[in-house]
C-alpha positions in Angstrom: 111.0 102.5 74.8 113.5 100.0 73.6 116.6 102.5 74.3 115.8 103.3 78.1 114.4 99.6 78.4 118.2 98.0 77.7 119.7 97.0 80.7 123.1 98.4 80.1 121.5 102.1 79.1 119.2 101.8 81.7 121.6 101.7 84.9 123.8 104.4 83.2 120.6 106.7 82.8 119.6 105.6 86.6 123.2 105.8 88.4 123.6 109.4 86.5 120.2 110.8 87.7 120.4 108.6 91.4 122.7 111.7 93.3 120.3 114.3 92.3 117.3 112.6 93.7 119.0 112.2 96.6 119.9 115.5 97.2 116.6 116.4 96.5 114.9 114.2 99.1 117.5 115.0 101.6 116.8 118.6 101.0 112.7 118.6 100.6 111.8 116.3 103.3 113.6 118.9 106.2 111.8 121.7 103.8 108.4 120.2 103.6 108.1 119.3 107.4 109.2 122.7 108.4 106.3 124.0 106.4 104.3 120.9 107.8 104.5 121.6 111.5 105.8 125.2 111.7 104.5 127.5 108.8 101.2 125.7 108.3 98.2 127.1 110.2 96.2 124.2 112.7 92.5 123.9 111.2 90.0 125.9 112.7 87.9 122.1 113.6 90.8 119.4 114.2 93.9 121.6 115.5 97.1 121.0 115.1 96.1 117.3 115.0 96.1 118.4 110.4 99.4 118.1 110.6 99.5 114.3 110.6 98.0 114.7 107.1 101.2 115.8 106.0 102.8 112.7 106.4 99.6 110.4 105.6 98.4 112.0 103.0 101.8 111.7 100.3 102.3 108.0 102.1 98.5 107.0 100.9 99.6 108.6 97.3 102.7 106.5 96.9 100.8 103.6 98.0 98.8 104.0 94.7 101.6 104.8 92.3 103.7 101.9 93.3 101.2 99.4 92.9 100.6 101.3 89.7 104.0 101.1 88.4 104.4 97.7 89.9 101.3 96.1 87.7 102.4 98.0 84.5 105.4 96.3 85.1 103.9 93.0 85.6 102.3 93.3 82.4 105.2 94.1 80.1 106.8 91.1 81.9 103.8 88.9 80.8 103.8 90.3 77.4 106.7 91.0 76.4 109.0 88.5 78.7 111.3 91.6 79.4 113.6 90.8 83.2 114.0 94.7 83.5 110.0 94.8 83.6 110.5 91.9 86.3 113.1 94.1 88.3 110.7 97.0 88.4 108.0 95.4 89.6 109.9 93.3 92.1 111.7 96.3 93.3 108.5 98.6 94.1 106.7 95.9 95.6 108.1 96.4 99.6 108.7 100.0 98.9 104.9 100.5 98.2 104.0 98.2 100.8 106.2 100.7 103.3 104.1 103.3 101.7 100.8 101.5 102.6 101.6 100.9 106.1 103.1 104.0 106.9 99.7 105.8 105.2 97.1 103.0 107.9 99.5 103.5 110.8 99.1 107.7 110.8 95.6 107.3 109.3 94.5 105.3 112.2 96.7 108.7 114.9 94.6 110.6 112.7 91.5 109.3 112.7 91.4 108.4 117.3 90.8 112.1 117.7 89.2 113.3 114.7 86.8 110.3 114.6 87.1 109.2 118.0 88.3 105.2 116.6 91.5 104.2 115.1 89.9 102.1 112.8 86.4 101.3 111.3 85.5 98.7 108.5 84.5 101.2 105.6 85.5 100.8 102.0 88.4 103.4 101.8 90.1 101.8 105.3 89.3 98.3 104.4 90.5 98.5 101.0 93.7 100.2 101.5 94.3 97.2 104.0 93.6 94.9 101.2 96.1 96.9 99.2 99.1 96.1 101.9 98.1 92.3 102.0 98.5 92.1 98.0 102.0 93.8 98.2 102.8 91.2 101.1 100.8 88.3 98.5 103.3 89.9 95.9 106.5 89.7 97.8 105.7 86.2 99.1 104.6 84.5 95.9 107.5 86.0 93.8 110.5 84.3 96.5 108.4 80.9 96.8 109.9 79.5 93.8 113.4 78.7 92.7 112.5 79.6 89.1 112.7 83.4 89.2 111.2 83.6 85.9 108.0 81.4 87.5 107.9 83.4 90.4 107.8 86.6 88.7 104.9 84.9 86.4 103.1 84.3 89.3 103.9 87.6 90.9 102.7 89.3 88.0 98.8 87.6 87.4 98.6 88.3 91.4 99.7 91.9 90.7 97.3 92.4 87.8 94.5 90.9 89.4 94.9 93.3 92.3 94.9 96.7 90.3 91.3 96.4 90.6 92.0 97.8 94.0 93.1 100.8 93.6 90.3 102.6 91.5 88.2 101.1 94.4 90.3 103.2 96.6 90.2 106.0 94.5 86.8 106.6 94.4 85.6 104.9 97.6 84.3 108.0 99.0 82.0 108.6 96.1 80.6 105.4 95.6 79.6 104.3 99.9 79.5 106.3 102.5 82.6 106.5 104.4 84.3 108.7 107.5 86.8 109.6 104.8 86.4 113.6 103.1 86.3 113.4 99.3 88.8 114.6 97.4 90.6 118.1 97.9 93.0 117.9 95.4 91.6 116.8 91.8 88.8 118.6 91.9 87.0 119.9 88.4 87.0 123.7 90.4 90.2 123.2 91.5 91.9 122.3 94.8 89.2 123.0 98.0 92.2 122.7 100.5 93.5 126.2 101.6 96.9 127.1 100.2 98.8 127.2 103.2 98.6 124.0 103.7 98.6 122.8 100.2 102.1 123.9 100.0 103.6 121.9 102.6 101.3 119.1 101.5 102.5 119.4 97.8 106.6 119.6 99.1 105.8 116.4 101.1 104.9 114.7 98.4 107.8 115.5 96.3 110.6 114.3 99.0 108.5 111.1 99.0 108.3 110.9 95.4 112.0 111.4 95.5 112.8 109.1 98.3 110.9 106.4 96.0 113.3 107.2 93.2 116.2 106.6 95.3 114.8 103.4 96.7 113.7 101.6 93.8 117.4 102.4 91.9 119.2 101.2 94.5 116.6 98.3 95.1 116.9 97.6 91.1 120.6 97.8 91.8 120.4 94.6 94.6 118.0 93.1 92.2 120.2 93.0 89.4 123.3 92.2 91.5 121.9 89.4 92.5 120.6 87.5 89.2 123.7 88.4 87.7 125.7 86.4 90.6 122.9 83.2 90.3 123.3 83.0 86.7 127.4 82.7 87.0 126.8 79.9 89.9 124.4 78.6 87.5 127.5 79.0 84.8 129.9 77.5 86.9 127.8 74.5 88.4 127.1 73.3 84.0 130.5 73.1 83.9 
């Protein structure tokens, strides 16, 4: 990991592989929502209302990866004091928060017809809300101090304390009773969701795997940018 983890190698790996995820989001989000809304049957109980999955469903997924990435990050910054570690998870932090609200805003369209509320207090619902509130924690504690090594510090113990969160997400729907299905997907006799609409589901989730890709290079870009342009005012102001 010390190759790819360089700063120098990194950004050339990153701005070399940055066009071709954005053709590929540019080209499988169009793809994936023609599928979504056009090829993909209505279900036989909530109608074409399903089709909000489509865009919920990948969101919610992201959500959990970010915050993922973003606390494995955390931890090689702690360990290992590395700033590209820092970067990452400073960059993923308002891209999974996006995720997250984009996955309670069509979760709570979804839910008005097909549960007949927007929103209820249950453990998958309540703790996916939690989940938003520690990116916003994240993203606040990390700018509140001038020392961006301290802020990341203190970014990073919030960000591992939170990953408790999202195996409680995870398995929410098997350990309380909730108005969410359990899982379709990951299943031990494979996927229970019908193929037509796995595939639109599955094509989804790559643009907005791809769209992350794109985001967090170009955030990491900014990121970079930036503590390259403190350090020579720092420079220039010990003169």
């Amino acid at each position: 990991m010390h190759y790819p983890s360089n700063m120098n190698r990194f950004f050339c790996i990153a701005n070399a592989i940055l066009p071709i995820f954005c053709v590929v989001s540019a080209g499988m989000f169009p793809v994936g929502l023609y599928y979504a809304l056009i090829e993909s049957p209505a279900d036989y109980l909530q109608g074409d209302t399903v089709r909000i999955m489509y865009v919920h469903v990948p969101a919610a997924w992201g959500a959990m990866i970010c915050y993922l990435i973003m606390a494995t990050a955390s931890a090689t910054f702690l360990i290992w004091n590395h700033p590209l570690a820092d970067l990452v998870a400073r960059a993923a932090a308002p891209i999974g928060a996006s995720f997250t609200l984009i996955a309670l805003v069509t979760g709570s369209f979804w839910g008005q017809p097909v549960w007949g509320t927007g929103w209820v207090w249950d453990a998958r619902l309540t703790s996916v809300l939690i989940l938003f509130f520690l990116y916003l924690g994240y993203i606040a504690l990390v700018n509140a101090f001038e020392d961006p090594d301290r802020g990341g510090r203190s970014g990073a113990v919030l960000a591992l304390v939170g990953a408790i969160n999202v195996p409680i997400i995870k398995f929410s729907v098997d350990w309380w009773n909730t108005l969410h299905q359990s899982s379709s997907l990951l299943r031990i006799h494979g996927p229970s969701i019908a193929p037509e609409m796995l595939l639109p589901l599955l094509l989804m989730g790559c643009a907005y795997f791809s769209l992350f890709v794109v985001m967090m290079i170009l955030r990491l870009r900014g990121l970079y940018a930036g503590r390259l342009l403190r350090q020579m005012r720092m420079a220039a102001t010990s003169r």
